[in-house]
Each structure stands twice: as C-alpha cells, then as structure tokens.
C-alpha positions as CSV (number, residue, x, y, z in Angstrom):
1,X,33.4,22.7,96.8
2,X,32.6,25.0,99.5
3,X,35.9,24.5,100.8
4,X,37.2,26.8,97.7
5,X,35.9,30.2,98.8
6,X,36.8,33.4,96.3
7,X,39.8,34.6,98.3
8,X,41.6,31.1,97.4
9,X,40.5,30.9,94.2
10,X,42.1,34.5,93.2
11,X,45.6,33.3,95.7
12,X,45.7,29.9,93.3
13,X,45.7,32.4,90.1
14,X,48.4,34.3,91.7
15,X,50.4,31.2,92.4
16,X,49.7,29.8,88.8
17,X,50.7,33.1,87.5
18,X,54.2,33.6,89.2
19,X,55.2,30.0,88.2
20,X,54.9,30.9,84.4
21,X,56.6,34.3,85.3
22,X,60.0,32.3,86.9
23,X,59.8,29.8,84.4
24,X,60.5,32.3,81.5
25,X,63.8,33.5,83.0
26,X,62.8,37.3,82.4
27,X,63.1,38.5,86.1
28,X,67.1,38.6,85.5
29,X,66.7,41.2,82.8
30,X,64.3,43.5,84.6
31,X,67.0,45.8,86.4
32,X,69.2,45.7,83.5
33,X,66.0,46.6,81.2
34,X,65.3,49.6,83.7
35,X,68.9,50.9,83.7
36,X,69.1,50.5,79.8
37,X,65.7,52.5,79.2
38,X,67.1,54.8,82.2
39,X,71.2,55.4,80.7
40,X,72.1,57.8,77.9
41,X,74.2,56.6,75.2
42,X,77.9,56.2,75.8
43,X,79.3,59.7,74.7
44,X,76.9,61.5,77.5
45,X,77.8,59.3,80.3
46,X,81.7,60.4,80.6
47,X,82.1,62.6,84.0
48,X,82.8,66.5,83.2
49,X,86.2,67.5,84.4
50,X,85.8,69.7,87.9
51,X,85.2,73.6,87.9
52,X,88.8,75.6,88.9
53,X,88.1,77.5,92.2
54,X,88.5,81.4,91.7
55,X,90.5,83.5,93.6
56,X,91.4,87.6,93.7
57,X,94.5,88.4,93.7
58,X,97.0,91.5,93.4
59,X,100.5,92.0,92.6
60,X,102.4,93.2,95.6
61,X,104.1,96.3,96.4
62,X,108.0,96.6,98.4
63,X,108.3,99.3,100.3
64,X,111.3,100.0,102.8
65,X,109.3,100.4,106.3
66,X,111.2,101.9,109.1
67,X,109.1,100.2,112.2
68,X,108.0,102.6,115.0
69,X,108.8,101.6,118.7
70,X,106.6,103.9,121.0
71,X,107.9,103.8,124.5
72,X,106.6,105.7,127.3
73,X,109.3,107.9,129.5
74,X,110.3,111.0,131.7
75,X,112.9,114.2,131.8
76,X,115.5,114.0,134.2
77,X,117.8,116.5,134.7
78,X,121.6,115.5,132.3
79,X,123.1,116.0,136.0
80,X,121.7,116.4,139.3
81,X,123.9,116.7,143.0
82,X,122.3,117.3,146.3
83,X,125.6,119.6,147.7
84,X,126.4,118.8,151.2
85,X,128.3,120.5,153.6
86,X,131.8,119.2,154.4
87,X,132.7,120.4,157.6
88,X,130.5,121.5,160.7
89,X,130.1,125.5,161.1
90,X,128.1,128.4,161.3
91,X,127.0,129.5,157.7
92,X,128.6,132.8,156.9
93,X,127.8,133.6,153.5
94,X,125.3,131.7,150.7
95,X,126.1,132.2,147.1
96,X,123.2,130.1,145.8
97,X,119.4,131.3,145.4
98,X,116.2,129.1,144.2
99,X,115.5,129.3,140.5
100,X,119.3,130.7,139.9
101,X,121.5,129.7,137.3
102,X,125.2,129.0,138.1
103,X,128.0,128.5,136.4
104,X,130.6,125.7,137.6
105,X,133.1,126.6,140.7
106,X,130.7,129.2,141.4
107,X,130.9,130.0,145.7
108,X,127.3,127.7,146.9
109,X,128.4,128.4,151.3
110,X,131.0,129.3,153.6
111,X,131.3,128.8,156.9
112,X,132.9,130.6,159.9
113,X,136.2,129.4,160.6
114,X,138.6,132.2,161.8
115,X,140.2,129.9,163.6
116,X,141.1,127.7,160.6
117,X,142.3,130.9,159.2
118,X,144.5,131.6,161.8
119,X,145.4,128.2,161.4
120,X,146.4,128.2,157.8
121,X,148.5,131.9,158.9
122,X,150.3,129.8,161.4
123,X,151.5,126.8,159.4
124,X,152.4,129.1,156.4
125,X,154.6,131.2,158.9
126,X,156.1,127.6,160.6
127,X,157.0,126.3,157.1
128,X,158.6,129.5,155.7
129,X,161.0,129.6,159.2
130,X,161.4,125.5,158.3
131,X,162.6,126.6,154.6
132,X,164.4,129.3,155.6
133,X,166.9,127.4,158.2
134,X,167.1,124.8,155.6
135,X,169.0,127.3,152.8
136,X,171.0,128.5,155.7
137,X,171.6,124.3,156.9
138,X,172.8,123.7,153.2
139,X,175.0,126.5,152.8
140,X,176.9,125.7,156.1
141,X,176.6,122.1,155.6
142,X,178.4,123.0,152.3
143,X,181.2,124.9,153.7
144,X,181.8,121.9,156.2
145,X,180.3,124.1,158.9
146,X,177.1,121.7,159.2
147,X,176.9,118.0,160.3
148,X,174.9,116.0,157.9
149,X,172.3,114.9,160.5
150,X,171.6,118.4,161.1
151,X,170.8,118.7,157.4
152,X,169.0,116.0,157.3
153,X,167.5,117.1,160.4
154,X,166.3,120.6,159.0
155,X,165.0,118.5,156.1
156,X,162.8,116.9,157.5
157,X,161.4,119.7,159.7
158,X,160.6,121.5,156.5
159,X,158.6,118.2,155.1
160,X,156.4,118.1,158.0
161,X,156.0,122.2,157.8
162,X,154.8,121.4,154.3
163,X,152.2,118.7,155.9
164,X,150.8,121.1,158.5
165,X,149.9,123.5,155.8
166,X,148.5,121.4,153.6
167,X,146.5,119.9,156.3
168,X,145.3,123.4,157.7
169,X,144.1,124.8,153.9
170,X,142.5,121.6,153.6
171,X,140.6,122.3,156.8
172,X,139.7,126.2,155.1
173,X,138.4,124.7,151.8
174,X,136.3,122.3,153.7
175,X,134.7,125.5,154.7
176,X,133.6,126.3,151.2
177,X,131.3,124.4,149.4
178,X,131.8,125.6,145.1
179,X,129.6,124.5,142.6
180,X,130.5,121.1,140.9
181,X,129.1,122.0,137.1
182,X,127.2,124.7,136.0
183,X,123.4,124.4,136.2
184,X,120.3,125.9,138.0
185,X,119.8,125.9,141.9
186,X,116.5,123.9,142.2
187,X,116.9,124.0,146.7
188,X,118.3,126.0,149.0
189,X,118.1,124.4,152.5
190,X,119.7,126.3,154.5
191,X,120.1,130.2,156.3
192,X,122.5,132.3,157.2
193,X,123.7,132.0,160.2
194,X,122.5,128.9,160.4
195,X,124.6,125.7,162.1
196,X,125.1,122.9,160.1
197,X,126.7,119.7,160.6
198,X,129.2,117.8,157.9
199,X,127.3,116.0,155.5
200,X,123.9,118.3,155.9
201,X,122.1,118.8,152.7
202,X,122.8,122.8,151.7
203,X,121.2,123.2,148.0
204,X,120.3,120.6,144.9
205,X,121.6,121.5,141.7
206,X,120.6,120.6,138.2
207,X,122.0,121.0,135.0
208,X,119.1,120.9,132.5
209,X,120.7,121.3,128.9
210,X,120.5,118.8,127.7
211,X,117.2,117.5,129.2
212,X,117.0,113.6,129.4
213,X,114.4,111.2,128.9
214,X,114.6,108.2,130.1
215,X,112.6,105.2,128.9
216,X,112.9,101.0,128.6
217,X,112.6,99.2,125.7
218,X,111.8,95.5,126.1
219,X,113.7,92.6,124.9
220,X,112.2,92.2,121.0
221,X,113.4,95.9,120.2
222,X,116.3,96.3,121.9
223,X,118.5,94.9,118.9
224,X,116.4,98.1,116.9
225,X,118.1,100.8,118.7
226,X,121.2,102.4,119.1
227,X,123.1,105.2,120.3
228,X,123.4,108.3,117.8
229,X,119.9,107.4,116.2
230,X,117.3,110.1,116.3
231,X,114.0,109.5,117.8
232,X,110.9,112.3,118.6
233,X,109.6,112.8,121.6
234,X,106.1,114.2,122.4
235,X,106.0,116.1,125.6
236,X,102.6,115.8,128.2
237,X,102.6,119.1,127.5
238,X,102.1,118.5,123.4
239,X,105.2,119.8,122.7
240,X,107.2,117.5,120.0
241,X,110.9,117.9,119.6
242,X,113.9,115.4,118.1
243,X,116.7,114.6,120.1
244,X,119.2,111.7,120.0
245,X,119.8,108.3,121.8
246,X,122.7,108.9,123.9
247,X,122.7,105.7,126.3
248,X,121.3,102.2,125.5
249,X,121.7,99.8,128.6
250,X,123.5,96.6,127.9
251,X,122.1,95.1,131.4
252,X,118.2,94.2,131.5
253,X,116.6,95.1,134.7
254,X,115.8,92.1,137.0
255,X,112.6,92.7,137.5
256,X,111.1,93.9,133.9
257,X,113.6,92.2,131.5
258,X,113.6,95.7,130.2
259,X,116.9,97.7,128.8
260,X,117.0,101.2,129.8
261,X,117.7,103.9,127.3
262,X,118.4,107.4,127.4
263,X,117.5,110.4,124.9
264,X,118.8,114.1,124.7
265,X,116.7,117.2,124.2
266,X,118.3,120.6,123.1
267,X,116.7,122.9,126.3
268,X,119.1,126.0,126.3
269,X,116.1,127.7,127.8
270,X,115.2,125.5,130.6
271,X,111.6,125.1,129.4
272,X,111.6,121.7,129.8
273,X,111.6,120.9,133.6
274,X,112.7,117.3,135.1
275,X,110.0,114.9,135.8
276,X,107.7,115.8,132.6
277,X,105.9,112.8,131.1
278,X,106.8,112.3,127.6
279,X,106.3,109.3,124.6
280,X,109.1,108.6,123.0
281,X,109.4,107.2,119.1
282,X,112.0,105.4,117.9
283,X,112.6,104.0,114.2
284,X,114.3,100.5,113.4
285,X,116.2,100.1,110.7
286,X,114.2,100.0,107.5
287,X,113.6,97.1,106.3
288,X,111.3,95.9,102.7
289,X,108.0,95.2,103.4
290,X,104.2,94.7,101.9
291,X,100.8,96.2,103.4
292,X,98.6,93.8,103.4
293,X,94.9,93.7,104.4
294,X,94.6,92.1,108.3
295,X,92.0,90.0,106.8
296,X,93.9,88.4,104.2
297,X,96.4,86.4,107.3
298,X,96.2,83.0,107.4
299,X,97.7,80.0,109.7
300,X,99.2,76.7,107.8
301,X,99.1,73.3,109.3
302,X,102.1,73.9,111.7
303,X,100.9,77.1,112.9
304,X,103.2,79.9,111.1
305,X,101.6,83.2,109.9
306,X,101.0,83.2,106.7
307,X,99.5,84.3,103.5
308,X,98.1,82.6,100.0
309,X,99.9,83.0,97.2
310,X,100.0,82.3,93.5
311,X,102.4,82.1,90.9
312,X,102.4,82.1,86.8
313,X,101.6,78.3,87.4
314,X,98.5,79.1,89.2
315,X,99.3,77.2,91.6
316,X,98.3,78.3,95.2
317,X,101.0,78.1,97.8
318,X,101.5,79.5,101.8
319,X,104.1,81.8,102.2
320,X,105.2,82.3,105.5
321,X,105.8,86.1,107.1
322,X,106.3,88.4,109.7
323,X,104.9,90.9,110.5
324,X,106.9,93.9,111.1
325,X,104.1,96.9,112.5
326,X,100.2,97.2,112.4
327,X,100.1,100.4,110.9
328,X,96.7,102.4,109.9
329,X,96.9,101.0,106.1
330,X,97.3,97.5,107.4
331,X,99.8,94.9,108.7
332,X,103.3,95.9,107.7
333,X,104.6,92.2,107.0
334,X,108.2,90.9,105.3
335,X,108.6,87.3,103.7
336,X,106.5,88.4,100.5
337,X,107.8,86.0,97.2
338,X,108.7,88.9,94.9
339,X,107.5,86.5,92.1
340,X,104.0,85.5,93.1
341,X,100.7,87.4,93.5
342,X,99.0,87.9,97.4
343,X,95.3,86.3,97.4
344,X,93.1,88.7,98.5
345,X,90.1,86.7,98.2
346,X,89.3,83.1,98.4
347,X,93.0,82.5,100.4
348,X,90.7,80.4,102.8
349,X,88.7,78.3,100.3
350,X,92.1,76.6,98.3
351,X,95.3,74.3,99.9
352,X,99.0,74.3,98.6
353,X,99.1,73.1,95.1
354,X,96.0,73.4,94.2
355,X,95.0,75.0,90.3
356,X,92.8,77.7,90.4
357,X,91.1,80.3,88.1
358,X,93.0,84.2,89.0
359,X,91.4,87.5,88.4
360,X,93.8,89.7,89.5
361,X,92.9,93.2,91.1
362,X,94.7,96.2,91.6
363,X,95.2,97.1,95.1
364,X,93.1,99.8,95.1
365,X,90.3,97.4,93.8
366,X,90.6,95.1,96.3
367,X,90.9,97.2,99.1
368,X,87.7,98.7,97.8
369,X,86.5,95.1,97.5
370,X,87.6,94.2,101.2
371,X,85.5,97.1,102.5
C-alpha cells in the first residue's frame, strides 16, 4: 500500500472522473451551449446595411475664359537700312544729321564727281547731234536722196547715243545716296570731305512708327494667335500700351521649335526706342470654362486629369478635363458635365459608381471651407 502515495490516489480520481464525463456524451454540446448562452435571438443577429460616404459638393459655374499667353519680347525698329555708298568719291555734301528725322528721297551724301558731270554734258550733247542727223537722214532718205543703210546707219548711232547717256547719269546718281523711306537718322559715319569707297557704311536709318515687338510663342499656343488680334504690351519701362499682331511665323525656328510673332505699337512720337525689353499678352480665343479649387484635381486609373463628380443619382463618377490657365482664383479647366455637381470634399475617399450621401455647398462655402 505504500506503493499508492497521495499524488496517485488524486490522478486515479481524475481518470475515474473523465471516464464518466465522456461516457455521458455532453462534451459535443459544450461549444454549442456557449454560443447559445452567447447569441441574441434571431431578429438582432441580421448585419445592418453599410453607412453612405459623405461628400461636399457645389454646382458649377461656365464662364467664357479668354486664356492669357505671356511671352517675353523686344522693340525693333518697323524698318531699319544701314545706307551705303555706291560709288567711290570724296564726300561733298551730307544731308543727314544724328537724332534727325527724314522724310523718304530726302538727299543722305553726294560725292565729287565733276567729271561725271562733264560726262553726262558730253553724252547729252553726242546724242542730240545723233538725233538731229537722224530727222535730217529720214527726210532725205524720204525724198530718195538717202540710201537705206545710211538710215539705218544713223539709227543706230542714235541708239548707242541714247546708251552713253544713260550710262553716264547712271554714273552721276551713283553719286547721290537719297533716303530709302522716311524715318530718323540713328548714325552718321562719315565727314565731309571725307573719301569713301563703294559699299562704305554712310548713316543707319530707322523708321520707328510703328514700333515692333518681336517675341516667340512655342508650339502649344501658336494655334491661339493670329494676325489682326490685339494683345498689350508692358514696356521695361512700365509703360503699357495695345497694339496688334501683324506677323505670325508659319516656320518654327530650328533650334527652339518656337514661331516668331510680331506686334505693332502706335509711336508717332518716337518715345519708344528699338531694343526696349517688353512682355507681351496675348488672349486665345475664349472658350467656357469652370474655376475650380487646385486641390480638388484628381488622377483616374489611366492617368488623365480629372475631377469627382456626382449626379441626381448620386452616383460618384471621374470626369476628365483640361486645364485651360492657372489663374489667381484657381485652375481655369474645360470638360465640366453641365449636369453634375464638382466634389469639393471627399473626391479622394469614393471610386466611380459608388452611392454616397451629398451636402452640397455654395461656392463661396466651400472655398471658405477649403481655406
């Protein structure tokens, strides 16, 4: 009896005990027990339906936008020519002064050439003798007094008389040098008495009304501007005045992929000198448009701009847009549904087609909202 010490005694109760407790079958029942005591009754146990996601939204409002192009530019003068001397001479006379105005055929040099004048006395006195034995050849030749290859002779003697004055008053007005168009006398660089070769510069002239500025736009707002439409243009000097596109390239350059384009300025006065910085503003077309908060912009699956949207349905969709200017008041944007409210708030938190709860907001309250 030793052998049966206490702790094998209470393991033999233990044993006795979990027979009787398998034999009665009730373990099967306990978890069904537990979840009977722990369920509610049938009516409490149905799943409630899931809470609508809310969203802000307003109604939004068409405007027609004319987009600003800002391009950066400088005045040139309308017309500019660097005159140059065409023959080779001793300067006589100048007929242009810095800072003058002149008006077109206006006397810029001439250059000693008494022996071109002589010249041009000469052939006018050689072709006057030609014509005159001519009338007196085809009188005779008329009478029968005259063989025809005299006449024919004389003819040709006057021709060439004809030639050799031509030739010499061409020589004589290479002497002068006239002004091409009116305009001012930027350069004068040469003197009186000076010698100058053919070809040397003598003075620039520019004609400064109108004053041009010339800028580039780039390749996305080319198709914006054209020739006749207005655009202002803000001088470095502060100076803002309107003018009018005169010249839109139809040949990018190389180098930028840039089109050049060319605005006139009213400057009766000359104010406006050439080489002036300047900003130009030009306005495409106008188009209908919403401003909408920056914040509100969202991307879909395949990447396009976007923004929420929800209709009488409730229904959230994406509505795809482009955006047009990013003005003070917001992004300018088109491709608004005219039928559908613009989430404000919440636009990230819902997916197309899903039902949600709308409070909608006046714009005014949601861009105090959005602060």
């Amino acid at each position: 009896m030793r052998f049966f010490t206490a702790h094998r005694i209470t393991a033999i109760i233990v044993l006795i005990g979990a027979a009787v407790w398998v034999g009665t079958g009730k373990f099967s029942s306990v978890g069904s027990e537990a979840e009977a005591q722990a369920t509610p009754d049938a009516a409490a146990t149905e799943t409630p339906a899931a809470a609508l996601r809310t969203v802000a939204a307003v109604a939004p409002i068409f405007t027609q936008y004319a987009r600003e192009i800002r391009l950066s530019g400088v005045t040139e003068a309308d017309k500019q020519a660097v005159l140059a001397a065409r023959s080779a001479g001793i300067v006589a006379k100048l007929g242009a002064e810095q800072g003058k105005d002149v008006t077109a055929d206006t006397l810029i040099l001439q250059l000693e050439g008494e022996d071109v004048i002589a010249g041009v006395e000469t052939a006018r006195a050689a072709l006057d003798q030609a014509k005159e034995k001519l009338s007196i050849g085809e009188a005779l030749f008329a009478k029968g007094s005259l063989a025809e290859f005299e006449l024919t002779s004389r003819r040709a003697a006057a021709s060439a008389a004809e030639g050799a004055l031509a030739q010499a008053q061409a020589a004589l007005d290479r002497l002068q040098l006239k002004a091409p168009f009116a305009g001012t006398v930027d350069s004068v660089e040469v003197e009186v008495g000076e010698s100058v070769q053919s070809g040397a510069p003598i003075a620039t002239l520019l004609s400064l009304d109108p004053i041009v500025v010339k800028a580039e736009v780039s390749e996305r707002d080319v198709g914006y501007v054209s020739n006749g439409s207005r655009a202002m243009v803000r001088l470095v000097n502060g100076v803002e005045m309107e003018g009018i596109i005169r010249h839109v390239a139809m040949q990018a350059s190389d180098a930028t992929r840039t089109f050049a384009v060319e605005v006139a300025l009213p400057n009766a006065d000359h104010k406006i000198p050439s080489g002036m910085t300047a900003e130009v503003r030009l306005y495409a077309d106008k188009q209908e448009a919403v401003f909408v908060p920056r914040s509100i912009i969202t991307i879909s699956e395949t990447g396009d701009l976007g923004l929420r949207v929800v209709g009488a349905d409730k229904v959230a969709s994406f509505a795809k847009v482009t955006i047009l200017d990013d003005a003070e008041q917001g992004l300018v944007v088109t491709g608004v549904p005219k039928d559908k409210l613009v989430i404000v708030a919440g636009q990230d938190l819902v997916n197309n087609g899903d039902q949600v709860d709308v409070k909608e907001m006046t714009v005014a309250e949601a861009a105090e909202a959005l602060k």
